[in-house]
N, CA, C and O atoms as a DFTB+ gen file, in Angstrom:
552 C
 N C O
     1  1      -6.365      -4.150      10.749
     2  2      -5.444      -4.549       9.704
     3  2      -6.177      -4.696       8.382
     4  3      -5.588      -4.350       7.358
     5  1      -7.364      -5.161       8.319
     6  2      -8.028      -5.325       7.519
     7  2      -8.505      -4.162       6.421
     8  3      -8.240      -4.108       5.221
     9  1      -9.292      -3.259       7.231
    10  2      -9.330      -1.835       6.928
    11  2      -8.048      -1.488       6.147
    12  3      -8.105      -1.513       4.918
    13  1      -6.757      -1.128       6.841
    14  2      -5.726      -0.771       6.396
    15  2      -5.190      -1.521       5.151
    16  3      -4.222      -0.980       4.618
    17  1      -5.661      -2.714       4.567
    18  2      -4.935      -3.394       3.588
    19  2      -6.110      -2.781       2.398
    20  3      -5.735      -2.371       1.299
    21  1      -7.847      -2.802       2.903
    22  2      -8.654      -2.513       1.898
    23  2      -8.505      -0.857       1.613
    24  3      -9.000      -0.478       0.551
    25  1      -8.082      -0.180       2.178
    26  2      -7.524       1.541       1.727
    27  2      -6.630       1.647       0.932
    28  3      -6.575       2.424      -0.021
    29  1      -5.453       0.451       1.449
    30  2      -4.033       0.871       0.291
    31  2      -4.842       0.124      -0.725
    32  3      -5.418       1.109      -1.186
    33  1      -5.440      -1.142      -1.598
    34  2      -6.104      -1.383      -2.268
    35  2      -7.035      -0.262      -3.136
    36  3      -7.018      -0.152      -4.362
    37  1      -7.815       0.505      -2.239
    38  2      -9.143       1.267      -2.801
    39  2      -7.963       2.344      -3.189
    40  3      -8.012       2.743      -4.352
    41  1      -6.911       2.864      -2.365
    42  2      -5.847       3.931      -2.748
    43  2      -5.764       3.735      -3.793
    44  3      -6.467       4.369      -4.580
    45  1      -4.661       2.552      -4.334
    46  2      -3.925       2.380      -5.510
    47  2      -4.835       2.002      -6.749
    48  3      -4.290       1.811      -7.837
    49  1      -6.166       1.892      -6.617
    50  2      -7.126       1.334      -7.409
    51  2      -6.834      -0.103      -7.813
    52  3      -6.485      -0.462      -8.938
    53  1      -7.008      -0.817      -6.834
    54  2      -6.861      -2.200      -7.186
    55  2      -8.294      -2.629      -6.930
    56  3      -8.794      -3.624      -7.456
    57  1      -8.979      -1.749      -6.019
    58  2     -10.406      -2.034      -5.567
    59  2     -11.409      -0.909      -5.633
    60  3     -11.134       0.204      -5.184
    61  1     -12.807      -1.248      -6.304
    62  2     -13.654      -0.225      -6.794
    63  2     -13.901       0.255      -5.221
    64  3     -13.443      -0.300      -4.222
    65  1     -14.791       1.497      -5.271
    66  2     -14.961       1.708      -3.879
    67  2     -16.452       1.670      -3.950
    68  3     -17.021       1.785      -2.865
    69  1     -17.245       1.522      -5.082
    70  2     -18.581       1.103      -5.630
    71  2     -18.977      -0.333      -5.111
    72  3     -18.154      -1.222      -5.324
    73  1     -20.252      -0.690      -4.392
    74  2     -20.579      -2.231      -4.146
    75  2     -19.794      -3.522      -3.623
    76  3     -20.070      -4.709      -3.454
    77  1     -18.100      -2.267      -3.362
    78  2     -17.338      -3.447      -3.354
    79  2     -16.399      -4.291      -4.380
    80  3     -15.361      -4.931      -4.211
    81  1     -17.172      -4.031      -5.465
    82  2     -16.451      -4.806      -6.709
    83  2     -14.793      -4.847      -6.930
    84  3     -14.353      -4.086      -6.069
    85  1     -14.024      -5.224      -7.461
    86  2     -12.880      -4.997      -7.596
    87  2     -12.969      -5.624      -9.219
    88  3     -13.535      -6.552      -9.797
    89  1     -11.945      -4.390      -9.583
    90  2     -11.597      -3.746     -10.749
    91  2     -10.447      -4.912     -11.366
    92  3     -10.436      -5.083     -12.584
    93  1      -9.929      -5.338     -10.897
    94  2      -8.745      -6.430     -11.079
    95  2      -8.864      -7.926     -10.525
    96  3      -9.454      -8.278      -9.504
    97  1      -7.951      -8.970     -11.718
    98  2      -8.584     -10.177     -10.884
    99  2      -7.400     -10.492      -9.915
   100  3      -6.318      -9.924      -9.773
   101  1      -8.041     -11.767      -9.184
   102  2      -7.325     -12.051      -7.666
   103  2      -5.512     -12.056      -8.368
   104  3      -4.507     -11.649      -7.784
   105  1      -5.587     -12.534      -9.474
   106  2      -4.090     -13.119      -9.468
   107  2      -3.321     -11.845     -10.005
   108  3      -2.103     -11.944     -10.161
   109  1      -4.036     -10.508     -10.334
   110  2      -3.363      -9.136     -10.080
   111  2      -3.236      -8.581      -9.116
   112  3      -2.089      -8.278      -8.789
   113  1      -4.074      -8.309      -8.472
   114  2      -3.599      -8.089      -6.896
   115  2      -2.288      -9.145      -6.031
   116  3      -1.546      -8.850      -5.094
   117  1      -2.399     -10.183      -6.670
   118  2      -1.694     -10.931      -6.030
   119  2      -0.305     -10.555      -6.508
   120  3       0.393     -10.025      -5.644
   121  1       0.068     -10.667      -7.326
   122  2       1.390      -9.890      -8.080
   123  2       1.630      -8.701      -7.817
   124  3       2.712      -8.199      -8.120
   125  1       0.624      -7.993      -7.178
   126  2       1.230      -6.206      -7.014
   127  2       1.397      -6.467      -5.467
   128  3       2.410      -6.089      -4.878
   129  1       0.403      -7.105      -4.851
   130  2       0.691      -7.442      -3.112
   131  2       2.028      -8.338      -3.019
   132  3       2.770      -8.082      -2.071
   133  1       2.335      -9.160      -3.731
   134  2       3.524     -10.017      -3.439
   135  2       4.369     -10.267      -5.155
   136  3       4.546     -11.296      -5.807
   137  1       4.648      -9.164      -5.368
   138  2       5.725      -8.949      -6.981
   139  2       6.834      -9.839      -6.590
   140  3       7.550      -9.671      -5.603
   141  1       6.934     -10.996      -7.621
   142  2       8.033     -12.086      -7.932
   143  2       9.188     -11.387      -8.787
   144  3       8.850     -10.691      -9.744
   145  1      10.281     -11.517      -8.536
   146  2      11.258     -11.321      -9.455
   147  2      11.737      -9.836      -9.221
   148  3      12.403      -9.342     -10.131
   149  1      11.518      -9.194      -8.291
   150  2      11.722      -7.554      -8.074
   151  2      13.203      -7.736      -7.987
   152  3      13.469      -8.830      -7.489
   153  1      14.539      -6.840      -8.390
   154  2      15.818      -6.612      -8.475
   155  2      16.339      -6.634      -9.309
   156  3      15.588      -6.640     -10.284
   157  1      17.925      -6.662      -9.693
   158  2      18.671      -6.599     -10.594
   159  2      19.748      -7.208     -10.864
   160  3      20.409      -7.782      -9.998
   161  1      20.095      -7.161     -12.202
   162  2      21.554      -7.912     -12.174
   163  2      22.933      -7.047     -12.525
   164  3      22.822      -5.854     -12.808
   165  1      23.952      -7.553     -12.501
   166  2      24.839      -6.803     -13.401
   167  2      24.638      -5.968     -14.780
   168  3      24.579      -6.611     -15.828
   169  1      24.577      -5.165     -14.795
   170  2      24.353      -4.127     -16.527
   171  2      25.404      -4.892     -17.549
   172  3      25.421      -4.929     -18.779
   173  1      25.922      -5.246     -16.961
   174  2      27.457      -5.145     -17.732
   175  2      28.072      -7.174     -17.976
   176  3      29.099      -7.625     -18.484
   177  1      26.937      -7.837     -17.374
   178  2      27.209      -9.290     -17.579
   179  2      26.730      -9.338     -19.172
   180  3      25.726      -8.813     -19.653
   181  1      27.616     -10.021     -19.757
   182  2      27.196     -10.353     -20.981
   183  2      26.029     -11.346     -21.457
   184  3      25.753     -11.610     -22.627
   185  1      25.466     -11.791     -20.422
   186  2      24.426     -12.836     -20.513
   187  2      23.022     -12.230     -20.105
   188  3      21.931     -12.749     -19.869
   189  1      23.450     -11.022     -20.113
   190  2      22.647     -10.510     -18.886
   191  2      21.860      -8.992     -19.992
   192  3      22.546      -8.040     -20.363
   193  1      20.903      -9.092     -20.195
   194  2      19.995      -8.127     -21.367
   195  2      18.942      -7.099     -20.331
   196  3      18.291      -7.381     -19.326
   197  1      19.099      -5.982     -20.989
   198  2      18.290      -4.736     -20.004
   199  2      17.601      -3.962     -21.626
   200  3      17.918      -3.597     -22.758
   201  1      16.187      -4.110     -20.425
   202  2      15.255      -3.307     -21.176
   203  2      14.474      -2.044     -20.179
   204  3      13.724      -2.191     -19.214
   205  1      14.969      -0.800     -20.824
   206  2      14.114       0.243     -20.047
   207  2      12.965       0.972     -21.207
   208  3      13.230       1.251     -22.376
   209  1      11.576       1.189     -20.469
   210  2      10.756       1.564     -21.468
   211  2      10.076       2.204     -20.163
   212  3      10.176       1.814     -18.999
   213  1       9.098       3.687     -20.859
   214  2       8.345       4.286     -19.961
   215  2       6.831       4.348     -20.924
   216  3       6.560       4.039     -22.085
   217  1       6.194       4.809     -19.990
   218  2       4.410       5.237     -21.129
   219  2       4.416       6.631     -20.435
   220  3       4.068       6.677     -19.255
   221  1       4.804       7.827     -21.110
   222  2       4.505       9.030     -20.834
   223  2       3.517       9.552     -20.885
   224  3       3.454      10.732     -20.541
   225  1       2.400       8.876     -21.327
   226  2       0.892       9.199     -20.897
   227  2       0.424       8.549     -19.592
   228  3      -0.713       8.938     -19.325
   229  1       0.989       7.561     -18.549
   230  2       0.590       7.301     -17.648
   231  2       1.304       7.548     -16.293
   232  3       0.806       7.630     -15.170
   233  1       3.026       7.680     -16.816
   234  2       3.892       7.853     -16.233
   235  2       4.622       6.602     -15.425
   236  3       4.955       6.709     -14.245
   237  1       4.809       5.514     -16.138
   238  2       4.875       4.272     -15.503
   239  2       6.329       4.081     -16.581
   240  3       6.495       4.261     -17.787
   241  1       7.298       3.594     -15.376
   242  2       8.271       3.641     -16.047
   243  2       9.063       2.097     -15.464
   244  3       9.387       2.033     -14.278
   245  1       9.321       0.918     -16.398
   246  2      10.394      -0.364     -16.293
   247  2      11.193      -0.879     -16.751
   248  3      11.443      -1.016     -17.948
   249  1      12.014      -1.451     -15.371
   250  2      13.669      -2.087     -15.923
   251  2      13.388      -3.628     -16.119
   252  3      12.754      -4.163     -15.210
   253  1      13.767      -4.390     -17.156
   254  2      13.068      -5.563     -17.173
   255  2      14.489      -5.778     -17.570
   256  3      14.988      -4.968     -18.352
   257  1      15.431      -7.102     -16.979
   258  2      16.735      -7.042     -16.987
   259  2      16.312      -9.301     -17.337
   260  3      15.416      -9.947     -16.793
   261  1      17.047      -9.670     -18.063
   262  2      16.966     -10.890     -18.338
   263  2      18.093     -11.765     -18.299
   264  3      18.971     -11.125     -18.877
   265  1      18.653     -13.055     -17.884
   266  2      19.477     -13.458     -18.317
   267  2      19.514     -14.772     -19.178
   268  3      18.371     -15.213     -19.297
   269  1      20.190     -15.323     -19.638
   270  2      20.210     -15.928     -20.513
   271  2      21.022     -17.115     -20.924
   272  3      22.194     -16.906     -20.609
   273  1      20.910     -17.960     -21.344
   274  2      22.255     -19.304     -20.984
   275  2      22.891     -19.245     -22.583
   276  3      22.776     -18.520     -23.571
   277  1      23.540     -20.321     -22.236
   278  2      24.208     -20.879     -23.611
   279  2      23.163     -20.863     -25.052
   280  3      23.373     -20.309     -26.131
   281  1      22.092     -21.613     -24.649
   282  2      21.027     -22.086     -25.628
   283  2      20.090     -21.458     -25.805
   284  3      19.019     -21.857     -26.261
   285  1      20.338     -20.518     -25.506
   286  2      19.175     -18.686     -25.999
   287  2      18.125     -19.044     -25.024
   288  3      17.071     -18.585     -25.463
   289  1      17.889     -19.768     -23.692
   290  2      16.927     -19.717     -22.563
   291  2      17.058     -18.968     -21.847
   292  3      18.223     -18.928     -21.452
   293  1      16.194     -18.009     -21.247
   294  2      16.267     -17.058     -20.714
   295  2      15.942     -17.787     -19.206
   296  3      14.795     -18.187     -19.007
   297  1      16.910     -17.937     -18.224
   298  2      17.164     -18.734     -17.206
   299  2      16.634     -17.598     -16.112
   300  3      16.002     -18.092     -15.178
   301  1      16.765     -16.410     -16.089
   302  2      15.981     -15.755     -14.909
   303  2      15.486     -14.606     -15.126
   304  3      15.575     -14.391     -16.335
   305  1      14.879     -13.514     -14.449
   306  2      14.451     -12.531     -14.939
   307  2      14.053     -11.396     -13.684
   308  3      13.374     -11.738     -12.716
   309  1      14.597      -9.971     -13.866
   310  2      14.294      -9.228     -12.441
   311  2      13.906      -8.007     -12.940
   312  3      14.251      -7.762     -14.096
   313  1      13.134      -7.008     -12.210
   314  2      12.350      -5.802     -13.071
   315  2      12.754      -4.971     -11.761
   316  3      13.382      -5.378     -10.784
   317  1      12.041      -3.249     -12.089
   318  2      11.922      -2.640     -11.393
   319  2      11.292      -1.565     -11.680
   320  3      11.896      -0.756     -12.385
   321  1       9.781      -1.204     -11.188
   322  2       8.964      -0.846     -12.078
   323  2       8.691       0.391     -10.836
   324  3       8.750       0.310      -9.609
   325  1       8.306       1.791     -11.946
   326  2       7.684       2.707     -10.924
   327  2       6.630       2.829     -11.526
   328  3       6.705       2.735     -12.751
   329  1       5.642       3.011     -11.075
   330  2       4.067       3.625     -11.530
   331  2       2.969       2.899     -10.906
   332  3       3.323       2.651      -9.754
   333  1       1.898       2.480     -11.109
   334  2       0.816       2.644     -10.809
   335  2       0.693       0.755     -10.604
   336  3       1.272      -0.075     -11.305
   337  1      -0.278       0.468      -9.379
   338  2      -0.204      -1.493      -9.132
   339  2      -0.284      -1.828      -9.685
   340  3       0.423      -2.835      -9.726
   341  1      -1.412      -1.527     -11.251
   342  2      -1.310      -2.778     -12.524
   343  2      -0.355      -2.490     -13.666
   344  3      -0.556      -2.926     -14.799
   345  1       0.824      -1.648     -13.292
   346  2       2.270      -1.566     -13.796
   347  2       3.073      -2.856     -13.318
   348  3       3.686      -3.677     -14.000
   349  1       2.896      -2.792     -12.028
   350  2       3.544      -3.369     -11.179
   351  2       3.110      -5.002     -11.086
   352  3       3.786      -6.018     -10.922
   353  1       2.070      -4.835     -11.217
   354  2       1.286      -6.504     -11.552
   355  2       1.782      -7.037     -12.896
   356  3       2.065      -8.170     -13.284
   357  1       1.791      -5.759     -13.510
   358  2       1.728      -6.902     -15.033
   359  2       3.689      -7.119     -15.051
   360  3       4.211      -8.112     -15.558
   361  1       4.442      -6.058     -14.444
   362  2       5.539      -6.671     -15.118
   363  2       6.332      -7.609     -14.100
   364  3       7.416      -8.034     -14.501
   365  1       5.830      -8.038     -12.604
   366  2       5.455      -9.128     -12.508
   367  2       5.264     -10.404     -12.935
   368  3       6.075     -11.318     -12.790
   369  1       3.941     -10.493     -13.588
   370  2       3.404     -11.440     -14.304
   371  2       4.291     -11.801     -15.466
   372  3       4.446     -12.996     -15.716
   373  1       5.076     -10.597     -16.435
   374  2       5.794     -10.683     -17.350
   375  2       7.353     -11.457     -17.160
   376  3       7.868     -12.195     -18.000
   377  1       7.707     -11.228     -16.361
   378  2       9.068     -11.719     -15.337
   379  2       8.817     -13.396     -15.212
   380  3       9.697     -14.227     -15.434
   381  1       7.301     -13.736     -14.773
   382  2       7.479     -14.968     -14.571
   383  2       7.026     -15.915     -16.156
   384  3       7.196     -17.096     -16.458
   385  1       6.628     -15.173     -16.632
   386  2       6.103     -15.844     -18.253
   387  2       7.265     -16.159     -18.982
   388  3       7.313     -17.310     -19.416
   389  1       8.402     -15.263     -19.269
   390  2       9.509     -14.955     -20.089
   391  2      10.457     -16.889     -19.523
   392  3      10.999     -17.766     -20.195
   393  1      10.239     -16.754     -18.289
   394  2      11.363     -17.614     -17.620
   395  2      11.070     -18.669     -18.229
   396  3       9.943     -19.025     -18.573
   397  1      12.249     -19.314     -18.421
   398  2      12.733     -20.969     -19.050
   399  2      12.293     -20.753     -20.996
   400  3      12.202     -21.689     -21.791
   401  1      12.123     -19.496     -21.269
   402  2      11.346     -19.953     -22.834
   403  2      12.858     -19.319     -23.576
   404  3      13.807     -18.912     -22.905
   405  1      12.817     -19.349     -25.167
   406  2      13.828     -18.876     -25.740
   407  2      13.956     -17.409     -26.301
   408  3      13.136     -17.118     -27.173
   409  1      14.451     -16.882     -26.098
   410  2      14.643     -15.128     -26.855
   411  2      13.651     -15.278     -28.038
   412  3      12.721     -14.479     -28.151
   413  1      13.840     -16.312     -28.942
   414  2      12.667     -16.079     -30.179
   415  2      11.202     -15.991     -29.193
   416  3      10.446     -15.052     -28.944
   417  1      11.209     -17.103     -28.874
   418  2       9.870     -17.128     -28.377
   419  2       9.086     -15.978     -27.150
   420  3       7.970     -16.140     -26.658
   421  1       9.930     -14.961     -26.900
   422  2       9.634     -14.149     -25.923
   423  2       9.295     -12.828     -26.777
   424  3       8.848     -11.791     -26.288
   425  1       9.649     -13.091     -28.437
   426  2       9.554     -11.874     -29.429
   427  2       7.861     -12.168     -29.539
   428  3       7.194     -11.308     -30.114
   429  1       7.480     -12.836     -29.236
   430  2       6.382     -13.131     -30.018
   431  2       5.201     -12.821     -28.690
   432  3       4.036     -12.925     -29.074
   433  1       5.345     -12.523     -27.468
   434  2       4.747     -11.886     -26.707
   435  2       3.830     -10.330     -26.873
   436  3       4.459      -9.325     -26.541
   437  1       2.780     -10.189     -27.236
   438  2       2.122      -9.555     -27.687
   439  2       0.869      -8.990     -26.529
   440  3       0.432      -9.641     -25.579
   441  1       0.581      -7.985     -26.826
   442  2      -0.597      -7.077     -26.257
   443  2      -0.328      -7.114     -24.325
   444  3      -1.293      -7.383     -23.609
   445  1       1.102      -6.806     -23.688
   446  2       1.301      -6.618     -22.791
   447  2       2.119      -5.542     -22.072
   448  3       2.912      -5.468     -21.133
   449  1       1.432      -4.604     -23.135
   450  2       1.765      -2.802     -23.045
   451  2       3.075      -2.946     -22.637
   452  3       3.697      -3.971     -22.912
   453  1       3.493      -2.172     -22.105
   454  2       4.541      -1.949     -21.412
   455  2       6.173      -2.792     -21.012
   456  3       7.344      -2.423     -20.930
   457  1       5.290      -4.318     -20.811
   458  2       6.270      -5.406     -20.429
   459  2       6.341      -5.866     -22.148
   460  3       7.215      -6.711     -22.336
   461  1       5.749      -5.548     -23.131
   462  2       6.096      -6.073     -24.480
   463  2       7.314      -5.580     -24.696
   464  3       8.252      -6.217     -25.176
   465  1       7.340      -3.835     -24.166
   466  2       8.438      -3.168     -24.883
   467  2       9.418      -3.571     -23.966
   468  3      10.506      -3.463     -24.532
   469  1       9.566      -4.021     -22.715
   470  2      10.298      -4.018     -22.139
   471  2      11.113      -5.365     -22.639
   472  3      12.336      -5.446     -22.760
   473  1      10.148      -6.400     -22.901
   474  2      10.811      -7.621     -22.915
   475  2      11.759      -7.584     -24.521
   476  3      12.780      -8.262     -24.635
   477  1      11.380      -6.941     -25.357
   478  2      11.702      -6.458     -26.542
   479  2      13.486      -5.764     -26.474
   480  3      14.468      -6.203     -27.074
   481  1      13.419      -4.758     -25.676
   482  2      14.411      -3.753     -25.415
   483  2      15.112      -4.657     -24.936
   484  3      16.164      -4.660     -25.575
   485  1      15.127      -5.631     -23.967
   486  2      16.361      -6.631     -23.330
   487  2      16.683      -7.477     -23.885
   488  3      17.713      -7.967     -23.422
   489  1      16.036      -8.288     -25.302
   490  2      16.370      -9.311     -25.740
   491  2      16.942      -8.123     -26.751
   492  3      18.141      -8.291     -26.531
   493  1      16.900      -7.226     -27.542
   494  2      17.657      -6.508     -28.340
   495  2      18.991      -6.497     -27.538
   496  3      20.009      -7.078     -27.913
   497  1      18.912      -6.014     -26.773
   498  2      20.306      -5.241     -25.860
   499  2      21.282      -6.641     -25.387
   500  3      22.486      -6.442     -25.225
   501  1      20.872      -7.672     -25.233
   502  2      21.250      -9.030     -24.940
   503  2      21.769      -9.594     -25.932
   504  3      22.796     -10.265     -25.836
   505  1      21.110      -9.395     -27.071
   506  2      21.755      -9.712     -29.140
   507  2      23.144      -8.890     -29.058
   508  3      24.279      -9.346     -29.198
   509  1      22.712      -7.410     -28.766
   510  2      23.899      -6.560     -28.835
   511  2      25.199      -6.798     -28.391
   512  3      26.259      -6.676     -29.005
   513  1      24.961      -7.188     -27.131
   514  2      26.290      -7.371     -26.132
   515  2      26.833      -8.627     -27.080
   516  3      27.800      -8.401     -27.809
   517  1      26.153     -10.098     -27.079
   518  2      26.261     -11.109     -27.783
   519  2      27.204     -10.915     -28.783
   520  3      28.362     -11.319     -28.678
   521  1      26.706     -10.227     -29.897
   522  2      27.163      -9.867     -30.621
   523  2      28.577      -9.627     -30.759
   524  3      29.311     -10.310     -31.473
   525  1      29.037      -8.405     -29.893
   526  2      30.062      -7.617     -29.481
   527  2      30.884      -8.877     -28.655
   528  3      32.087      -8.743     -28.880
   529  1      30.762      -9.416     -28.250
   530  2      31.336     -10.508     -27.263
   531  2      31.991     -11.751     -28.456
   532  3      33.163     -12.122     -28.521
   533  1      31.270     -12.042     -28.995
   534  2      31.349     -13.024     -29.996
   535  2      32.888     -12.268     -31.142
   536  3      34.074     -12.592     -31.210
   537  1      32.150     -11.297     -31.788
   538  2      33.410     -10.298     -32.306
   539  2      34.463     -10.251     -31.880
   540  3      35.280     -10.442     -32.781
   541  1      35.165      -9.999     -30.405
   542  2      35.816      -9.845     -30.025
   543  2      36.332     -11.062     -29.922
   544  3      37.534     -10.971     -30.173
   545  1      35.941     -12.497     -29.604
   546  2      36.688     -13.456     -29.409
   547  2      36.956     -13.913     -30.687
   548  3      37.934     -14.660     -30.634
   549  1      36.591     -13.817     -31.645
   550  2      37.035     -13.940     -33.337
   551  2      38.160     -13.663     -33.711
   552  3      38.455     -13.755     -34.902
């Protein structure tokens, strides 16, 4: 079993195959071995903000879907990421950072490639609906 967990590891490059070393720290592996927050919500809930973004130089492509309360807190958060384990680690990691803080404060998330744009694209798309929702009951 052991063997078999250090191959899919050395596979996916989570682990050097040099001295042993590993390329990533424990609490990335830990997020790509056991990803928090994996699924989705309704597209179409109004509370509910979707961000899709890809990196066509790596080929890593995520749905970072948010929801959101009354008081601009972003109350939960679910992704769905294809590409490579430290795709998968970081938007992970990003899923659980975002939770309980406010849409402003999630703008201000910086230098986390991929999950920046993602978290970006859902709090836009979440304004949008807002927006449109608000209008209509006017």
């Amino acid at each position: 079993m052991m063997l078999k967990q250090t191959a899919k590891k050395t596979f996916l490059g989570l682990r050097s195959s040099t001295a042993g070393r590993r390329f990533y720290h424990e609490n990335v592996i830990d997020h790509f071995e056991n990803p928090r927050n994996v699924g989705s919500f309704k597209r179409d809930d109004p509370d509910v903000g979707t961000g899709l973004v890809g990196s066509p130089a790596c080929g890593d492509l995520m749905t970072l879907q948010i929801k959101v309360d009354e008081s601009g807190h972003i109350t939960d958060s679910r992704f769905k990421t294809f590409g490579c384990g430290a795709a998968i680690a970081a938007s992970s990691v990003a899923s659980e950072w975002i939770k309980g803080k406010t849409v402003s404060e999630v703008m201000t998330i910086k230098n986390a490639m991929l999950a920046e744009d993602a978290i970006k694209s859902a709090v836009q798309n979440y304004k949008e609906k807002k927006a449109i929702a608000d209008a209509s009951v006017a």
